[in-house]
matplotlib code that plots the C-alpha trace (Angstrom):
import matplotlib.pyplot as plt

x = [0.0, 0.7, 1.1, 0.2, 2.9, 2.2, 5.4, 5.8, 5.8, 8.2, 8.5, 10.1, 8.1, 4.4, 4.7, 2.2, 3.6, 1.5, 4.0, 7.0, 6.3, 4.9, 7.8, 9.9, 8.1, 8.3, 10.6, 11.0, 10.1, 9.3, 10.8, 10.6, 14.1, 16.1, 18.2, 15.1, 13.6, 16.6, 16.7, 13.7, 14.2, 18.1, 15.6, 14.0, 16.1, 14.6, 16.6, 14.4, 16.1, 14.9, 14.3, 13.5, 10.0, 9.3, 7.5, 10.7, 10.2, 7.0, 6.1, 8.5, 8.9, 5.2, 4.8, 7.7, 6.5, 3.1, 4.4, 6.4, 3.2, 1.1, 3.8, 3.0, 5.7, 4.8, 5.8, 5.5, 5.3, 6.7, 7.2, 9.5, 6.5, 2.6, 0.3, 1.4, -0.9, -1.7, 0.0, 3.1, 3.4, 1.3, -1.9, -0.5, 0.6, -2.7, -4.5, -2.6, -3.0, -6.7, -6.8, -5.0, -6.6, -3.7, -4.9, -4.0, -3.9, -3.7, -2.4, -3.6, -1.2, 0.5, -1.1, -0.2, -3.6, -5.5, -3.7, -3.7, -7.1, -8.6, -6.0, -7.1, -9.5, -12.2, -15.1, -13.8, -16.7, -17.0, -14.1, -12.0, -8.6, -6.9, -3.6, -0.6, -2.0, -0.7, 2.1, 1.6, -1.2, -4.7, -3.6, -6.5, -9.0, -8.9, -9.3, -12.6, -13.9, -13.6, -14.5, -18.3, -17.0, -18.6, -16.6, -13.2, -10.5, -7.1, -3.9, -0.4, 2.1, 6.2, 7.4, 8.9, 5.5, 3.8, 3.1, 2.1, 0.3, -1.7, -2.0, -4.3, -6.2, -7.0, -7.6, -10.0, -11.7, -10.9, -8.2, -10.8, -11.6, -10.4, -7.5, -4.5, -0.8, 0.3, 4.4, 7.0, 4.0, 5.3, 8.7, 10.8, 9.9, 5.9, 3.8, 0.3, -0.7, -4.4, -6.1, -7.7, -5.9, -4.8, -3.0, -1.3, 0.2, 1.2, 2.9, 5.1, 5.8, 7.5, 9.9, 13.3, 13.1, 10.4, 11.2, 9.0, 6.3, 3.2, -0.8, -2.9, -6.4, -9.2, -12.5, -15.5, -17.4, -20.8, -24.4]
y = [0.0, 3.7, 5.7, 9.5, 11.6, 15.0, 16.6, 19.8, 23.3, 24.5, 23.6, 20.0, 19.2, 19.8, 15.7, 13.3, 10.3, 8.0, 9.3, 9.2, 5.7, 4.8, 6.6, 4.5, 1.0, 1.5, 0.0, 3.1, 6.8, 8.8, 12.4, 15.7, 16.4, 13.9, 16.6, 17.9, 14.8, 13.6, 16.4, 15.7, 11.5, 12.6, 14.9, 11.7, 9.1, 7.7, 5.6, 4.4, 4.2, 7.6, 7.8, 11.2, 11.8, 15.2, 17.2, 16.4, 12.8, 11.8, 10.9, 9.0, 7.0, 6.5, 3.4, 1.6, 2.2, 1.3, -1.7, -2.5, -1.8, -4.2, -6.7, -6.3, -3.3, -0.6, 3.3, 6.2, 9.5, 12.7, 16.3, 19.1, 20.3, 20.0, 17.5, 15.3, 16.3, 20.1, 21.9, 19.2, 15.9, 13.1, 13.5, 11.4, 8.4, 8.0, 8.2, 5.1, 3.4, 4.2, 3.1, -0.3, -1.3, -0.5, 0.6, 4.5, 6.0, 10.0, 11.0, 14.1, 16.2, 20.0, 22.2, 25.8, 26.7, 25.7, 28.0, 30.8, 30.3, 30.4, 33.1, 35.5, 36.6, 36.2, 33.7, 30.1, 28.0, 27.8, 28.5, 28.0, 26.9, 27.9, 27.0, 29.0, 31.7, 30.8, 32.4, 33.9, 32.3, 31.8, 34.1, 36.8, 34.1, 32.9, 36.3, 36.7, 33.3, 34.7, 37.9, 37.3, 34.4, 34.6, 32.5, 33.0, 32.5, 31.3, 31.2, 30.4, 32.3, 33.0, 36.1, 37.0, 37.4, 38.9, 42.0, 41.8, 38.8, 41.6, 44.2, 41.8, 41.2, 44.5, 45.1, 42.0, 43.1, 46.8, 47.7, 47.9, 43.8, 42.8, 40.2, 38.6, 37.4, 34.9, 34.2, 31.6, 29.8, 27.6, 29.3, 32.1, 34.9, 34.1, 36.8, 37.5, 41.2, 41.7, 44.9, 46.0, 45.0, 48.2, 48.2, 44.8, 46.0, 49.7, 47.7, 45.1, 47.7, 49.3, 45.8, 45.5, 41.8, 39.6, 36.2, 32.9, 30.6, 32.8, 32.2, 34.9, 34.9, 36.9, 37.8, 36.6, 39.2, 40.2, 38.8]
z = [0.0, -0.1, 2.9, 2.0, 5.4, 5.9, 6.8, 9.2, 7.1, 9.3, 13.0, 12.9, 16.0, 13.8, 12.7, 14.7, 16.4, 14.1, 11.0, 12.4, 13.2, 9.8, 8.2, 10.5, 9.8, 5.8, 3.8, 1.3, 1.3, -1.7, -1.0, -3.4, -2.0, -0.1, 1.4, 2.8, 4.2, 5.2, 7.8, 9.4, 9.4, 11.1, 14.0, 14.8, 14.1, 10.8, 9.1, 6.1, 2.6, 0.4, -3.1, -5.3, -6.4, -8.0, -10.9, -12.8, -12.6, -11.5, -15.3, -15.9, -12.2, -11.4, -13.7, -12.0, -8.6, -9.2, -10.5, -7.1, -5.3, -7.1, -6.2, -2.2, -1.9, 0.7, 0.7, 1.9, 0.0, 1.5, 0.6, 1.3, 3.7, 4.3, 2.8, -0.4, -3.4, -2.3, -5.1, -4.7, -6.6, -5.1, -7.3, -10.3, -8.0, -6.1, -9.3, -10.7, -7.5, -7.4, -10.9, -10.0, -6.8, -4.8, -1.4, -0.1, 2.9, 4.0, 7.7, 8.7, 9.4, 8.5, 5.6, 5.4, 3.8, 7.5, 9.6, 7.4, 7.0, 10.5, 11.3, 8.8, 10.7, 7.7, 7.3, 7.6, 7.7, 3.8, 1.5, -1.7, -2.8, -5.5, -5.0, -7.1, -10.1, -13.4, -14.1, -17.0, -19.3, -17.6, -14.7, -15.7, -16.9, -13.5, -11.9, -14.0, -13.3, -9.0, -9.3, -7.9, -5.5, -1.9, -0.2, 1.0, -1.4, -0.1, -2.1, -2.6, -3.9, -3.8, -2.3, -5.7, -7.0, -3.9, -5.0, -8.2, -7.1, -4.4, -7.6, -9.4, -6.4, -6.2, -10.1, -9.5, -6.2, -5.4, -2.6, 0.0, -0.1, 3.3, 2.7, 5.0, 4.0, 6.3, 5.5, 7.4, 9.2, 12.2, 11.9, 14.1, 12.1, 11.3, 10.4, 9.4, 8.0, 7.7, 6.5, 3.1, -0.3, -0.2, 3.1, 2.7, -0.7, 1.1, 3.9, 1.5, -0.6, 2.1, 2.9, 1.6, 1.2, 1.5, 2.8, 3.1, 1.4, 0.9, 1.9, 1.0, 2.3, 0.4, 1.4, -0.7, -2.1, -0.1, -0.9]

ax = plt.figure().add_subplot(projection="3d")
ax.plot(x, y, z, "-o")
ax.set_aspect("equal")
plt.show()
C-alpha cells in the first residue's frame, strides 16, 4: 500500500507520532528532496532508505513504482512540507493506485492553507482553494472566473511574485476587499498582516526583502 505523510511546514516538531512511526516502519520513502527529508528523518532518528519523487520525474517513475506496489511493496510519500498532493506531486501516483486497486492511505497532518485560514480573521466556515496563479497564461482568466466568488478565497504564492500577485487582487476586487498574508507559518519569524488589499500591498511595498512561502487569504465578495 501507499502511505500519504504530511510533513511539518516549518516547526520540525508539527509531525504526529502516528507518521513518524509509519515513516519508520516502511521499507521506502518517496521524498521531493532527499536533502530535505533527510533532515527531518536525522531529528527523529529515521533511518528508512529515500528515493527522489518530484515534478521532474514523476512521469516518468510512477509506472515503475506502481508496479512495485502491485507486487506487495509498501511506501511512503513525502514532501518538502505539508500534505502530499496540495500543489506538490502526489496526485498522479494516487490516481494510478486508485486506478489499480492498490490501497492508499492519508495522515492528517500539517497544511499551510488551514492556519492561514482560521488566522485570517475572515469567514472560515465555507471556502475555496486555488492554490498558485498561473504564471503567465490563464492568470487573468482565473481572476474573472472569481470575481463574484462569496466565499473566502485562499492562495499560494512566492514572495517573488507577492506584490504583483496583491495588484491583481486589487484590479479583480478593489483595494478595499479585506484580505490577509500569512508568511513563514510555524517558523521564528511568522507573520500574518491583515487589512484591506490596499494596506497589505502599502505595507510590503514598504519591505526590503520579503522572505517565506506565501498564503494569501481573500474575502469573498458580499451577498
Amino acid at each position: 500500500m501507499l502511505y500519504l505523510v504530511p510533513t511539518p511546514i516549518g516547526n520540525l516538531e508539527d509531525i504526529t507520532l502516528r507518521a513518524i512511526r509509519i515513516l519508520r516502519e516502511v521499507p521506502l520513502i518517496l521524498a521531493e528532496d532527499t536533502r530535505t527529508t533527510s533532515v527531518l528523518l536525522k531529528r527523529y532518528e529515521i533511518t528508512t532508505p529515500l528515493i527522489a519523487y518530484h515534478q521532474y520525474n514523476e512521469h516518468g517513475i510512477t509506472p515503475q513504482l506502481v508496479g512495485r506496489l502491485e507486487k506487495g511493496e509498501t511506501m511512503a510519500l513525502v514532501t518538502d512540507a505539508g500534505t502530499p498532493g496540495i500543489s506538490d506531486p502526489g496526485f498522479l501516483l494516487v490516481r494510478e493506485c486508485v486506478a489499480k486497486g492498490i490501497k492508499t492511505e492519508c495522515l492528517p497532518g500539517a497544511t499551510a492553507l488551514i492556519p492561514a485560514l482560521v488566522n485570517s480573521g475572515l469567514p472560515c466556515d465555507t471556502f475555496c482553494f486555488e492554490g498558485f496563479l498561473p504564471h503567465k497564461k490563464g492568470r487573468q482568466k482565473m481572476m474573472a472566473s472569481l470575481k463574484d466568488e462569496i466565499r473566502t478565497m485562499v492562495f499560494y504564492e512566492s514572495p517573488f511574485r507577492l506584490i504583483k500577485t496583491l495588484e491583481l487582487l486589487k484590479t479583480t476586487f478593489g483595494e478595499e476587499r479585506k484580505a490577509s498574508v500569512s508568511r513563514e507559518l510555524t517558523k521564528i519569524h511568522e507573520e500574518t498582516v491583515r487589512g484591506t488589499l490596499g494596506e497589505i500591498i502599502k505595507h510590503y511595498s514598504a519591505s526590503t526583502k520579503i522572505k517565506g512561502e506565501i498564503v494569501i487569504v481573500v474575502a469573498g465578495r458580499k451577498e
